[in-house]
ZADO-352255 format. One record per residue: x, y, z of N, C-alpha, C in turn. Coordinates in steps of 0.001 Angstrom, whole numbers, padded with zeros to 6 digits, always signed. Layout:
BEGIN
XYZXYZXYZ;...
//
This chain:
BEGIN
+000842-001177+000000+000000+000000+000000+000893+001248+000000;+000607+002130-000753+001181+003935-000667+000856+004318+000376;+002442+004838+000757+002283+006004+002140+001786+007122+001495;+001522+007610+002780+001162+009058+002518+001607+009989+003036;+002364+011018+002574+003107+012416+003002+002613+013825+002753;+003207+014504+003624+002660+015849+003455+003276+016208+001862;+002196+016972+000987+002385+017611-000130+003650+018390-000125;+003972+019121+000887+004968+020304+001007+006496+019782+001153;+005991+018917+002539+007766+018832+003249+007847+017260+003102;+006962+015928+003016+007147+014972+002814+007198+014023+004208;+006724+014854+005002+006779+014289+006230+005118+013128+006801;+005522+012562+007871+004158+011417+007741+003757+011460+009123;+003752+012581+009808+003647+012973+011082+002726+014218+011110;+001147+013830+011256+000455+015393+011232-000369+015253+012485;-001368+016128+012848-002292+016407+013813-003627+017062+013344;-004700+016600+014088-006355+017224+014238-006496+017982+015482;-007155+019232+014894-007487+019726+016106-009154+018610+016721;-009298+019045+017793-010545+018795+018679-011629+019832+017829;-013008+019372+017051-013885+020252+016720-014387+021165+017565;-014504+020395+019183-014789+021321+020486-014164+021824+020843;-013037+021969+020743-011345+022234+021559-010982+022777+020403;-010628+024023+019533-009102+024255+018929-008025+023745+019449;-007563+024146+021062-006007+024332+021492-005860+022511+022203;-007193+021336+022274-006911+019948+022147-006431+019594+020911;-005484+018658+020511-004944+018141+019168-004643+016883+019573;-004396+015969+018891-004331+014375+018481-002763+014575+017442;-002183+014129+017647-001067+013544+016613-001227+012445+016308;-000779+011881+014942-000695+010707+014910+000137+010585+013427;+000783+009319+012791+001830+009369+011764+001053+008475+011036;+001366+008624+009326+000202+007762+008656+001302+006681+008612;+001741+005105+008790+002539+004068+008128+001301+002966+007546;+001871+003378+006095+001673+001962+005291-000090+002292+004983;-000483+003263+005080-001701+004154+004500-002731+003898+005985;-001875+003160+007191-003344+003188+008082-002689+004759+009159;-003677+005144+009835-003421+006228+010742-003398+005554+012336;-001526+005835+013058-001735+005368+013996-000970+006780+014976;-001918+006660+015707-001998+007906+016905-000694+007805+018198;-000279+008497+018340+001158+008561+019038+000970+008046+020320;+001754+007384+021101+001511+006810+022504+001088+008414+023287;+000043+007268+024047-000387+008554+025412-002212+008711+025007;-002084+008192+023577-003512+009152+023231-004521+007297+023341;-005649+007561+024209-006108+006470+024380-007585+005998+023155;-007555+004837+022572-008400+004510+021178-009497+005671+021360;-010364+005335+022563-012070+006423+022946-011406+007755+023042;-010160+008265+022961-010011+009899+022853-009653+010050+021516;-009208+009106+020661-009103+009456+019501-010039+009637+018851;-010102+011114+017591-010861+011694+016517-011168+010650+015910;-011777+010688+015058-012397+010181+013813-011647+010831+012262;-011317+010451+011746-010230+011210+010636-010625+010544+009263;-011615+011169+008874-012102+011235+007608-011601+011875+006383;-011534+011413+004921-011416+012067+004009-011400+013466+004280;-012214+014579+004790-012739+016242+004985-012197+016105+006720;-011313+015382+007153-011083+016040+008095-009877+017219+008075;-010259+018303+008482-008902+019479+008445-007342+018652+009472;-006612+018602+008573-005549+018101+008768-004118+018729+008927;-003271+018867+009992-002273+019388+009666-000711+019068+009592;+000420+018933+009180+000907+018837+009679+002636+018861+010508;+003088+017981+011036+003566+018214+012237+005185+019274+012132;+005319+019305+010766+007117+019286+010784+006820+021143+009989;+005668+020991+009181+005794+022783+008300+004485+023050+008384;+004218+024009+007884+002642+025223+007373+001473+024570+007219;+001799+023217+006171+000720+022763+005114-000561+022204+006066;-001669+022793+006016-003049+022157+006186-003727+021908+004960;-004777+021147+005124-005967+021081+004293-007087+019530+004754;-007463+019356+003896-008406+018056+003867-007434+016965+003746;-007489+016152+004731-006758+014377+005065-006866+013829+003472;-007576+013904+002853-007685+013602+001505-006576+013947+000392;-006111+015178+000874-005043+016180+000101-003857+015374+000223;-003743+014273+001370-002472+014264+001367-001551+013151+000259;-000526+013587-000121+000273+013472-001473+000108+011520-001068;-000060+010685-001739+000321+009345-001742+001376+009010-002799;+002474+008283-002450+003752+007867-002606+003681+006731-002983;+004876+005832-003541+004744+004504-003993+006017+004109-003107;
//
């Protein structure tokens, strides 16, 4: 399966904000196209991360839709 990297910097390390929370966020790194959430963050606190979820991430600038992000071979 294609990873997936940020469009910009190529990195596979992004974050969601909390829809209720702006300043709550979730990290998590995409390997091997599944999304796995960084130790500490427990399954029932993790988002839901859909195609349209606003996505950002972790290393430069680039946001947009989880969908946007560049897939690699």
């Amino acid at each position: 399966m294609a990873s997936m990297k940020c469009p910009d910097c190529g990195s596979q390390g992004f974050y969601v904000k909390d829809p209720e929370d702006q300043y709550n966020v979730s990290e998590f790194d995409v390997q091997d196209g599944e999304i796995v959430f960084t130790a500490g963050e427990t399954e029932s606190a993790t988002p839901e991360v859909g195609d349209d979820t606003e996505t950002f991430c972790n290393r430069c600038a680039w946001h947009d839709k989880f969908k946007a992000l560049k897939r690699v071979k």
